[in-house]
C-alpha positions in Angstrom: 12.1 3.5 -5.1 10.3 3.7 -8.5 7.9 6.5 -9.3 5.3 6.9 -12.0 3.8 9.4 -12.9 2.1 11.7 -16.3 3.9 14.4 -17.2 2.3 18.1 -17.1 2.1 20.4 -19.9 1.8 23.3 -17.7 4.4 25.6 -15.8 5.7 24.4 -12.3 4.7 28.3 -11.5 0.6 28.0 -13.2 0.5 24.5 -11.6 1.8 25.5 -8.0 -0.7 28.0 -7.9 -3.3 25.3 -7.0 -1.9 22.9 -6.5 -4.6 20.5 -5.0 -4.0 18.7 -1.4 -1.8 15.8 -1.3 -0.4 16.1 -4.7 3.3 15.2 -5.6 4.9 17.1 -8.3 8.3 16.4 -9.8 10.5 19.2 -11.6 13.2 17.8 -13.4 16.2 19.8 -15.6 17.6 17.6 -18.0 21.5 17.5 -19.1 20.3 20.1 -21.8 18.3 22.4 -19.5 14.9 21.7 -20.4 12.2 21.5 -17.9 9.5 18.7 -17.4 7.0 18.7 -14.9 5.5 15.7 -13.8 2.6 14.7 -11.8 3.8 11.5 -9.4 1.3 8.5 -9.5 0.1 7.5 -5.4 -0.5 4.5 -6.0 3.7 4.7 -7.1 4.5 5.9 -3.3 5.8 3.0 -1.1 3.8 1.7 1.4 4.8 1.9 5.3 7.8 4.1 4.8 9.1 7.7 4.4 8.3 9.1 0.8 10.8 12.0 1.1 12.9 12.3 4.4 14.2 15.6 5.4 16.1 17.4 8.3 13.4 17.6 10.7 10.8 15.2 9.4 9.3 13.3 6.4 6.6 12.5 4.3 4.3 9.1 4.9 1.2 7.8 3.0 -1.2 8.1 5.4 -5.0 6.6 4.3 -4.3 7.9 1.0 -2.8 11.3 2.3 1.1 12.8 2.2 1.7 13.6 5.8 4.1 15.6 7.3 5.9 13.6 10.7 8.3 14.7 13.2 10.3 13.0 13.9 10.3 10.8 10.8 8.9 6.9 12.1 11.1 5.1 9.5 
């Protein structure tokens, strides 16, 4: 899988806060520590498959939309 996305010059905290529906945000700690916050493209986001698969469900693009599903179809 390869995202895109714009990073956020914001805190993760500030931007969690209102975080609008069906918004993916990335928080990533490089070797060093430092932490960017970015703000995943959809349009990046696989087609007819999970986006993130977890222990009881995953994520699927649904008519533009991050669903949650469970059990997970893929």
């Amino acid at each position: 899988m390869n995202l895109t996305g714009v990073e956020v010059n914001v805190s993760a905290d500030d931007l969690l806060k209102k975080l609008p529906p069906s918004t993916v945000i990335a928080v990533i700690s490089d070797d060093k520590g430092q932490i960017r916050t970015v703000k995943v493209d959809h349009d990046s986001i696989p087609k007819n498959e999970s986006f993130i698969k977890v222990a009881g469900g995953c994520f699927v693009p649904v008519n533009g939309r991050l669903v949650w599903v469970n059990p997970c179809p893929y």
